[in-house]
C-alpha positions as CSV (number, residue, x, y, z in Angstrom):
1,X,0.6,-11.8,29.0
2,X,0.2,-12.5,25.0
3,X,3.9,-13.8,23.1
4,X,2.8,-13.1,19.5
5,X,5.2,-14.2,16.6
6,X,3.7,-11.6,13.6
7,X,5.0,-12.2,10.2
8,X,8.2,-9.5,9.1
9,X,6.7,-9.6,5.4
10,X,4.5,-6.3,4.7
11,X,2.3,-5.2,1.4
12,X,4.5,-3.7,-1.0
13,X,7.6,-5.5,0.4
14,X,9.7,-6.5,-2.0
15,X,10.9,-11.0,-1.6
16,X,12.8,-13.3,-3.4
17,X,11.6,-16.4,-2.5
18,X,14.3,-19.3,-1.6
19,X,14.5,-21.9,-3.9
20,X,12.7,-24.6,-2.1
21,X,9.9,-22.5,-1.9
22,X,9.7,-21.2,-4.8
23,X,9.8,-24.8,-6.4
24,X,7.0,-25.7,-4.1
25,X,5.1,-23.0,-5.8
26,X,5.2,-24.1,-9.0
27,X,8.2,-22.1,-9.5
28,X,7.1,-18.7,-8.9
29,X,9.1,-15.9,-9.1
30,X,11.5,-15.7,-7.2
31,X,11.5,-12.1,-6.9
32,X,7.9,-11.4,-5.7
33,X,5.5,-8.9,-4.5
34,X,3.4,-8.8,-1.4
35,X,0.0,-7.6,-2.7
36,X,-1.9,-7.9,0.7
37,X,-1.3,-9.7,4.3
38,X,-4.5,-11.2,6.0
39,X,-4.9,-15.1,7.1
40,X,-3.5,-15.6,3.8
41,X,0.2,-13.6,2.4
42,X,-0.4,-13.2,-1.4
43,X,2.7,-13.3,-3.5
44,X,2.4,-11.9,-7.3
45,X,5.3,-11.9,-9.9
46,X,5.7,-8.9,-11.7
47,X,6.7,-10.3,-14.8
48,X,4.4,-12.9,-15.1
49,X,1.0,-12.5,-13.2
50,X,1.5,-15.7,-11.5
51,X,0.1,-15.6,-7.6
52,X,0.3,-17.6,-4.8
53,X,-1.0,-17.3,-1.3
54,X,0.6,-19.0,2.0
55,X,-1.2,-19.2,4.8
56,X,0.6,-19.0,8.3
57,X,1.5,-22.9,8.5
58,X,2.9,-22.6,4.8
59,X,4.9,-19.7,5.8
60,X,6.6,-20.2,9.2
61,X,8.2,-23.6,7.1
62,X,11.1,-21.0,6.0
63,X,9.9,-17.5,7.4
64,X,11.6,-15.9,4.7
65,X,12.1,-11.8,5.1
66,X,11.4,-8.9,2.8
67,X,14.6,-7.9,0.3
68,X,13.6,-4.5,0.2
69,X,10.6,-2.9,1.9
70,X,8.3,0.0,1.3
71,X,10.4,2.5,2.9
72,X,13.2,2.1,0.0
73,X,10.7,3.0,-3.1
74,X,12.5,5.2,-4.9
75,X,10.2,7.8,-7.4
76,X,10.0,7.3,-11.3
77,X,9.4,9.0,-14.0
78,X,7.6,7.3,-17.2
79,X,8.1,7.9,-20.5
80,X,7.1,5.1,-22.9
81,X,4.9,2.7,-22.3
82,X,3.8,-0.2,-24.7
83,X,0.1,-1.9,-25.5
84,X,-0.2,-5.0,-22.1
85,X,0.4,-8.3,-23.7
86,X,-1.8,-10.0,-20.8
87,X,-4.1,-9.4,-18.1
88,X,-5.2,-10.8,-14.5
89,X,-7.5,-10.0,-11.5
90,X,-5.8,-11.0,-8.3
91,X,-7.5,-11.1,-4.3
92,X,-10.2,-8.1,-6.4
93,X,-7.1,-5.7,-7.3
94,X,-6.9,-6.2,-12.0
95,X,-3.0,-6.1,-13.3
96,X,-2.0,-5.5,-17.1
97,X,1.7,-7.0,-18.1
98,X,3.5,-4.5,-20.9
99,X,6.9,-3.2,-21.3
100,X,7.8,0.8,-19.7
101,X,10.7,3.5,-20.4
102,X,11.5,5.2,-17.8
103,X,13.8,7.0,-15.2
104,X,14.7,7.8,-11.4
105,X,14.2,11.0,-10.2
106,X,17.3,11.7,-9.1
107,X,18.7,10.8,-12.4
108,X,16.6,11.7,-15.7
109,X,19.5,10.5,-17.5
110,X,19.6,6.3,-17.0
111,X,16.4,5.4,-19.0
112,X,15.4,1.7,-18.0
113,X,13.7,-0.7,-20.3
114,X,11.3,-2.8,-17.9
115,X,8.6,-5.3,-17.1
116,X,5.9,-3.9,-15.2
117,X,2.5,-5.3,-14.1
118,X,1.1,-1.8,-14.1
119,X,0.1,-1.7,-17.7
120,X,-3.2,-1.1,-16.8
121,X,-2.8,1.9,-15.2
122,X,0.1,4.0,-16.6
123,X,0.7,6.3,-19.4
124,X,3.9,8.7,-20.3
125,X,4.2,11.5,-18.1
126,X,3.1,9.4,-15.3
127,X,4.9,9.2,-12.2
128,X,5.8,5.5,-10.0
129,X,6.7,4.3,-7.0
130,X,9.2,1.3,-7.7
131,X,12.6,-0.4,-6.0
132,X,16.0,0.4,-7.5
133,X,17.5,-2.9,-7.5
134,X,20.1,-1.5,-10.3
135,X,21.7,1.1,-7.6
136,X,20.1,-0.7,-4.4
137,X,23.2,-2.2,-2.0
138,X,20.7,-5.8,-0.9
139,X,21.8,-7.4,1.7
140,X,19.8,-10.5,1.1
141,X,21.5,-13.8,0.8
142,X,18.6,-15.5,-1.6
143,X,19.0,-12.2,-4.1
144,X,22.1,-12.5,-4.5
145,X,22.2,-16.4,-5.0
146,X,19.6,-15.2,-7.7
147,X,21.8,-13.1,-9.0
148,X,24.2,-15.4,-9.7
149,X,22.2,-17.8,-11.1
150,X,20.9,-16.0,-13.9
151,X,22.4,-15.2,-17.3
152,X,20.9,-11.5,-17.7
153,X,21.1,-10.7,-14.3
154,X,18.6,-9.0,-12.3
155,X,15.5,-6.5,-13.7
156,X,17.2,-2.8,-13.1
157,X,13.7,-1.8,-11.1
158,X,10.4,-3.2,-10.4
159,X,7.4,-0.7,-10.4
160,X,5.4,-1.5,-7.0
161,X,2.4,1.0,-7.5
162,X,1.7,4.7,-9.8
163,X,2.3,7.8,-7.9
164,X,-0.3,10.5,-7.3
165,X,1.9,13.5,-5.6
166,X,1.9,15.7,-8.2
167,X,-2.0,15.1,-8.8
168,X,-2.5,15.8,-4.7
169,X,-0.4,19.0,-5.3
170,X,-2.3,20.3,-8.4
171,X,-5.4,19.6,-5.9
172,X,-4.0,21.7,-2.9
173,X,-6.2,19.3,-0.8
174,X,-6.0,19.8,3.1
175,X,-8.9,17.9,4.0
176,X,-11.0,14.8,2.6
177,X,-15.1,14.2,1.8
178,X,-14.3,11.5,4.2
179,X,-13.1,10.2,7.5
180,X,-12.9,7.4,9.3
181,X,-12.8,7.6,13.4
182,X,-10.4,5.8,15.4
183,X,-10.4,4.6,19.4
184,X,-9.0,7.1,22.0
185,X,-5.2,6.0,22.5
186,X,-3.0,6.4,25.9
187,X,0.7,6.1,25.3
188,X,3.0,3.9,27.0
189,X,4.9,6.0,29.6
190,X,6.8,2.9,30.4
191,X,8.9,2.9,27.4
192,X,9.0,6.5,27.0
193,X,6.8,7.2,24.4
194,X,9.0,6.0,21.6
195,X,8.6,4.5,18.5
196,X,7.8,1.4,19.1
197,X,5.0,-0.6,20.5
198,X,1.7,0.9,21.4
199,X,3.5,4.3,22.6
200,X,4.3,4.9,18.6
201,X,1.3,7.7,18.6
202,X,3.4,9.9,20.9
203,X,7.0,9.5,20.2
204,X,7.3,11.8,16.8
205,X,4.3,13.8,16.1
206,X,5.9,14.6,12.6
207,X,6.2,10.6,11.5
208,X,3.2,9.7,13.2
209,X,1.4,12.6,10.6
210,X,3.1,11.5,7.7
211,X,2.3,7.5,8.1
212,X,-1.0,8.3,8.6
213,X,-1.7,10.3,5.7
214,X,0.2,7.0,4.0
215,X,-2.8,5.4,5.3
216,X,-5.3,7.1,4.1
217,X,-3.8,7.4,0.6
218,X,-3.8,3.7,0.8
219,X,-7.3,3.8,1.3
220,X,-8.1,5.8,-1.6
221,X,-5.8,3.9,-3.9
222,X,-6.9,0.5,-2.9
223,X,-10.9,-0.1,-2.7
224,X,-10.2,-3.8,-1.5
225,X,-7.9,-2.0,1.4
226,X,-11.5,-0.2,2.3
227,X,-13.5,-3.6,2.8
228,X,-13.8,-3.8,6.7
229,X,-13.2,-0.1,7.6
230,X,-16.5,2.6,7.9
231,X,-15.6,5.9,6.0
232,X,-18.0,8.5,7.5
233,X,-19.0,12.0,5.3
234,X,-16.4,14.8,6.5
235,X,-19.2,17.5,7.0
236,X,-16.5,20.3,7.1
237,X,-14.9,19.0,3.4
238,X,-15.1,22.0,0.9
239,X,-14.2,21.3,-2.1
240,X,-11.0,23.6,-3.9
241,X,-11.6,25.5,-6.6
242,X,-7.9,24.7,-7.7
243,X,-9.2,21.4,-7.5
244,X,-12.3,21.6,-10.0
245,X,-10.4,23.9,-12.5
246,X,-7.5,21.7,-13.3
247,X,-7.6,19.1,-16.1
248,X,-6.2,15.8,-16.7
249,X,-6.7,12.7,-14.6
250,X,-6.6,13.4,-10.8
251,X,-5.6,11.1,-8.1
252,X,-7.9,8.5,-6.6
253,X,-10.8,9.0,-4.1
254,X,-13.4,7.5,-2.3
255,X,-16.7,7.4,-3.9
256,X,-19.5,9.4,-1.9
257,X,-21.6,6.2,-2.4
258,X,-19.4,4.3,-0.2
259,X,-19.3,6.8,2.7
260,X,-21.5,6.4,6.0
261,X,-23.2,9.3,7.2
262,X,-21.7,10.9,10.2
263,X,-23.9,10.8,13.5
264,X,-23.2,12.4,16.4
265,X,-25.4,12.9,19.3
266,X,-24.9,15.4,21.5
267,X,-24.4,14.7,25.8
268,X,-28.6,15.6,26.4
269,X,-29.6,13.0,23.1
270,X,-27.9,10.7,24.8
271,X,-29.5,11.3,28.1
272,X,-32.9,11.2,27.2
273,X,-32.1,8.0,24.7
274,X,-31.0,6.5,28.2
275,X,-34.5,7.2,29.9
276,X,-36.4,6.1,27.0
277,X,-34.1,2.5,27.5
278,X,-35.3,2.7,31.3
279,X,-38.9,3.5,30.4
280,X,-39.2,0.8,28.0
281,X,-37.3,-1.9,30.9
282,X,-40.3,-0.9,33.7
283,X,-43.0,-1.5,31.0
């Protein structure tokens, strides 16, 4: 029996550092970004381009928690965006800093003048994935001593990452040039095949579905997310007409270079690979 202590703070979480920290950083932040979780958490400010990576000793000194996480993104609409006044590469993944208009979904109305370290990648008319803090309820106790210590208050949102739906939708896309192949998984009868633990897989068919095609568009979006994983060539892929008809810039894929092709022998290959093995062993 394993006791593992795994660290609460995801990619694309949102975290305002605690003081103490953030001093130790050269005073970073606070409100941060997790760009990726490895050995290593790196931390980038949105409004600055300033990282910082803690590894698990530098971390478990506070074990601070995520203010907002992935699941509260909440869909914009972008309607201005100025020339980036500086760039940066950080951990392979290149950032632009510039200023954006724009607007929640759910209310076209409230425009929002912000920060953003997108610059390099949005235009008007595009479409983003950020966190509401202007209509958010936080219940984090660093945020809010933030808050209070700051004469203009809090940024009304911060743009996490550019969203492709409407692009996937042009596409009508069912399937991928790619795959990727995963280990046979038994669920967990003993805890009754919820949604935690290892009997996840089973528990909501309909979740289960929609996280992993989260993971996959993660994969296509990030290249540096695509390091350590083998993408094989999906030999059933045809591409859409809709697909090769529609203008404009379309949402991000893996390039056919990078795929592996896609062997599969069949039960009498293997069989006759297994008495060439015993052949070669009596010679």
């Amino acid at each position: 029996t394993y006791s593992v202590k795994i660290c609460p703070v995801c990619r694309e979480d949102l975290v305002c550092l605690p003081s103490k920290v953030a001093s130790g950083l050269g005073n970073l932040g606070p409100l941060v970004v997790c760009t990726k979780v490895s050995d290593n958490i790196t931390l980038l400010d949105p409004r600055t381009l300033r990282c910082a990576f803690l590894d698990a000793r530098q971390y478990w000194r506070s074990g601070f928690r995520s203010a907002l996480t992935s699941r509260q993104l909440v869909k914009y609409f972008v309607f201005d965006v100025e020339a980036p006044v500086g760039e940066a590469t950080v951990g392979g993944m290149k950032y632009a800093l510039c200023y954006v208009q724009i607007a929640r979904e759910s209310d076209i109305g409230k425009m929002f003048y912000v920060q953003t370290h997108l610059g390099h990648i949005l235009k008007p008319g595009d479409q983003a994935l950020g966190y509401d803090i202007y209509g958010a309820n936080v219940n984090d106790n660093e945020m809010e001593k933030y808050r209070l210590s700051v004469k203009n208050g809090l940024p009304e949102a911060i743009l996490i990452k550019k969203c492709y739906d409407e692009q996937r939708e042009r596409k009508q896309r069912k399937t991928r040039n790619w795959k990727i192949k995963s280990l046979p998984m038994e669920m967990d009868e003993s805890r009754g095949g919820g949604g935690g633990g290892g009997g996840g897989r089973g528990g909501d068919p309909e979740k289960t579905d929609k996280e992993y095609e989260e993971f996959l568009r993660d994969l296509e979006e990030n290249p540096e997310l695509r390091f350590n994983i083998s993408l094989y060539r999906n030999k059933d892929y045809e591409a859409s007409e809709t697909a090769s008809m529609t203008d404009g810039e379309g949402a991000p894929t893996v390039p056919i270079e990078e795929l592996l092709a896609d062997l599969e022998l069949s039960e009498e290959e293997e069989g006759e690979d297994d008495e060439e093995e015993e052949e070669d062993m009596d010679e």
